[in-house]
C-alpha positions in Angstrom: -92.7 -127.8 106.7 -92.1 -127.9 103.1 -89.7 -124.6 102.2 -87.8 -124.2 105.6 -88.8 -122.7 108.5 -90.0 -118.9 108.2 -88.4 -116.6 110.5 -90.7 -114.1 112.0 -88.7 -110.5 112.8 -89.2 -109.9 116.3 -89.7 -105.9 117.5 -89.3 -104.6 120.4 -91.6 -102.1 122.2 -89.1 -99.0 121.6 -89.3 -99.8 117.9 -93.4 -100.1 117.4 -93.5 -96.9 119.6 -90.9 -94.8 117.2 -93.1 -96.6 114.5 -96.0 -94.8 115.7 -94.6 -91.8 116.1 -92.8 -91.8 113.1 -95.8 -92.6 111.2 -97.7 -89.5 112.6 -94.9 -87.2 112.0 -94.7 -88.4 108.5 -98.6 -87.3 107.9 -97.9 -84.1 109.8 -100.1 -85.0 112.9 -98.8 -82.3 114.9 -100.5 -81.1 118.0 -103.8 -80.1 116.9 -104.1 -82.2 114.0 -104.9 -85.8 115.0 -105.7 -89.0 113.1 -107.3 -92.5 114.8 -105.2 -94.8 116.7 -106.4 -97.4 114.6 -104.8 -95.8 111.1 -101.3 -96.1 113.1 -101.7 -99.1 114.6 -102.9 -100.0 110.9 -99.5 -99.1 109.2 -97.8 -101.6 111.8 -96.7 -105.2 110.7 -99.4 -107.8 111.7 -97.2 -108.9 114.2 -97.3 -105.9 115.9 -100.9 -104.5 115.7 -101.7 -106.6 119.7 -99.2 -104.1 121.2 -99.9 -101.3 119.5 -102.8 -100.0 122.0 -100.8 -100.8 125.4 -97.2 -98.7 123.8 -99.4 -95.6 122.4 -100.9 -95.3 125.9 -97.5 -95.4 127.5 -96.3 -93.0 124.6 -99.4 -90.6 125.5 -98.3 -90.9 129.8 -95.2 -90.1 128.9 -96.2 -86.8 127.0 -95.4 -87.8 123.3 -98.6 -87.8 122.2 -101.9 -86.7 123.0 -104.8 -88.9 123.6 -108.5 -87.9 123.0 -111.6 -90.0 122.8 -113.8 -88.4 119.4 -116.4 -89.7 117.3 -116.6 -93.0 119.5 -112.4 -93.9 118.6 -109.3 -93.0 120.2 -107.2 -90.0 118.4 -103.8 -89.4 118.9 -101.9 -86.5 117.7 -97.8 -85.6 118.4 -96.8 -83.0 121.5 -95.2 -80.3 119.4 -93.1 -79.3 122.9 -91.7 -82.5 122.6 -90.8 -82.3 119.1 -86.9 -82.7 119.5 -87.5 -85.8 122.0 -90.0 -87.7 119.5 -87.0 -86.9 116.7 -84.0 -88.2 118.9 -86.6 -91.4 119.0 -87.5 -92.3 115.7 -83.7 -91.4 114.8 -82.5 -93.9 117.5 -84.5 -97.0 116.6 -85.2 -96.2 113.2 -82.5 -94.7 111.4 -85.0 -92.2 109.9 -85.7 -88.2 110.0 -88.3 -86.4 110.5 -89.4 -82.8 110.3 
């Protein structure tokens, strides 16, 4: 290949899910305010987007986010009881705040 190899950034599956919910909390998608699963899964690199499904579900079993069926899509919102868990998160494997 002509320019070197490319190297493709690998992410793992606790980093796409504080993606997600750092993306919500960012557009202030706080218990009754949801958006569709496909605008996050949107914001994720290309790479990514396959997983994105699967690690929101597990997000939404574990109690971080809530997950309704409206309009035919999937919409996903944050728990606001587990508010100081989903910051701890995106902190950890991001580096970033949220409010």
């Amino acid at each position: 290949m002509q320019g070197g190899i490319i190297a493709e950034k690998q992410f793992s599956d606790e980093q796409i899910k504080a993606h997600i919910l750092y993306k919500l909390s960012r557009h202030y998608r706080w218990g009754g305010k949801h958006t569709e699963l496909i605008n996050v899964r949107s914001a994720l690199p290309p790479e990514c987007r396959s997983q994105a499904d699967s690690l929101a579900k597990e997000l939404a079993d574990a109690g971080f986010i809530t997950w309704l069926k409206k309009t035919g899509q999937i919409h996903i919102s944050l728990n606001t009881a587990k508010k100081r868990e989903i910051v701890e998160i995106v902190r950890k494997y991001l580096g970033e705040e949220i409010r």
